[in-house]
C-alpha positions in Angstrom: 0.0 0.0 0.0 2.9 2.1 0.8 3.8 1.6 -2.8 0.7 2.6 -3.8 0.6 5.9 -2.0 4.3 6.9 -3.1 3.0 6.7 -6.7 0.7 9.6 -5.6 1.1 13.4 -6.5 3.1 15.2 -3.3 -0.4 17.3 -3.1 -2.3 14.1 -2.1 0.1 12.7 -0.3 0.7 15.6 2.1 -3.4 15.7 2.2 -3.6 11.6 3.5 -0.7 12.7 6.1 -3.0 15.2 7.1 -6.3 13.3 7.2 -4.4 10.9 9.4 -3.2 13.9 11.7 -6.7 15.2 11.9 -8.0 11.4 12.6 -5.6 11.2 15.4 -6.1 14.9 17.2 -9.8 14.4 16.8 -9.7 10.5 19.0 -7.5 12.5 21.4 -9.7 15.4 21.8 -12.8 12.7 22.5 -11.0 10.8 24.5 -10.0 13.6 26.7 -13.4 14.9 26.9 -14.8 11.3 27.7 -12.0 11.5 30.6 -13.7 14.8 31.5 -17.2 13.8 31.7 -16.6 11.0 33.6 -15.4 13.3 36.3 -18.0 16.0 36.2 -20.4 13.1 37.2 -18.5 12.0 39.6 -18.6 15.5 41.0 -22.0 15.7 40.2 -22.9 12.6 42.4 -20.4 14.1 44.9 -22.3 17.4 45.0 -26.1 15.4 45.4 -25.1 13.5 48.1 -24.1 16.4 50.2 -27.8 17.8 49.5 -29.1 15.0 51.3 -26.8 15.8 54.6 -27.2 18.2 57.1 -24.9 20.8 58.2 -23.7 19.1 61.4 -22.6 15.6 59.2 -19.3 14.9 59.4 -17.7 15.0 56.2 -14.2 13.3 54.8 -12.1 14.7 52.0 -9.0 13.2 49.8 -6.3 14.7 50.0 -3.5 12.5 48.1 -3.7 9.4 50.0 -5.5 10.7 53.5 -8.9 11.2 53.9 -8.9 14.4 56.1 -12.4 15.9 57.7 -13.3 19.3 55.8 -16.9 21.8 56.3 -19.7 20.4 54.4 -20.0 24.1 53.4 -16.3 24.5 51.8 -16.6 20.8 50.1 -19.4 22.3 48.4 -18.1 25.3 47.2 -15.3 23.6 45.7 -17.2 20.8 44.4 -19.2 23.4 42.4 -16.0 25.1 41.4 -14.7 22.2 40.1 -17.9 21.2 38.5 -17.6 24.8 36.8 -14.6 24.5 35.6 -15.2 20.6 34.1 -17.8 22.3 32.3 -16.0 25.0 30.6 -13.4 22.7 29.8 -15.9 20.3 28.2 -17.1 22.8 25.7 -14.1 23.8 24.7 -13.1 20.3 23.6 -16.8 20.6 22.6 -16.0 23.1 20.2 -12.5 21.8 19.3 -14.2 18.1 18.2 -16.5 20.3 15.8 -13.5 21.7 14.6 -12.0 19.0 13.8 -15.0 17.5 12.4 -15.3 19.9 9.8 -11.8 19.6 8.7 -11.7 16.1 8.6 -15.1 16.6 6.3 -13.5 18.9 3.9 -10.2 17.3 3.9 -12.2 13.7 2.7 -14.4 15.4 0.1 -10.6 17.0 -1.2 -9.1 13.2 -1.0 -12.2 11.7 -3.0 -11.9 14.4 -5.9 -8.3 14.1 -5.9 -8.3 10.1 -6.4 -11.4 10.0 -8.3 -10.3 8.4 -11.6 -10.1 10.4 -14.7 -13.0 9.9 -17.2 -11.2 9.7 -20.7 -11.9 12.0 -23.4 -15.5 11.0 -25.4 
């Protein structure tokens, strides 16, 4: 196949090495944000379950490897900031997966008039 592809014009060449590129950002960028959305419900879980308790419960943090005791109140608030910031991070990825989308579009519709054979003369 190699053989196949060197026999290509450098244009067409240069626009596979890119498709593959493209290909390879875009599964990085979902992957990422699959990493990302598994942790915002995490946080999200996190977050309900403190609804439920009351002020006075006693509530355990991780810190590295300890579990220290922290205000229900100042979990929260960094829960949510966290939360927050997931979020934001999430549609940026968001944005850059549409992106990369697109390219990947135009870059394949390129690639399919460049290889389509030529029709001889009538």
């Amino acid at each position: 196949m190699s053989n196949e592809v060197s026999r290509l014009p450098p244009q067409v060449q240069q626009r596979l090495l890119r498709l593959q590129q493209l290909q390879q950002t875009l599964q990085s960028v979902l992957t990422q944000k699959q990493q990302l959305e598994l942790g915002l419900t995490e946080v999200e879980q996190a977050l309900s379950e403190l609804e439920k308790l009351t002020k006075q419960a006693v509530i355990y943090k991780s810190v590295g490897s300890l579990l220290v005791k922290a205000k229900k109140k100042k979990v929260t608030k960094e829960l949510k900031e966290q939360k927050e910031l997931l979020n934001m991070r999430i549609s940026v990825l968001g944005k850059q997966e549409g992106r990369l989308r697109t390219q990947l579009k135009d870059l394949q519709t390129k690639l399919q008039q460049d290889l389509r054979p030529v029709s001889p003369p009538p």
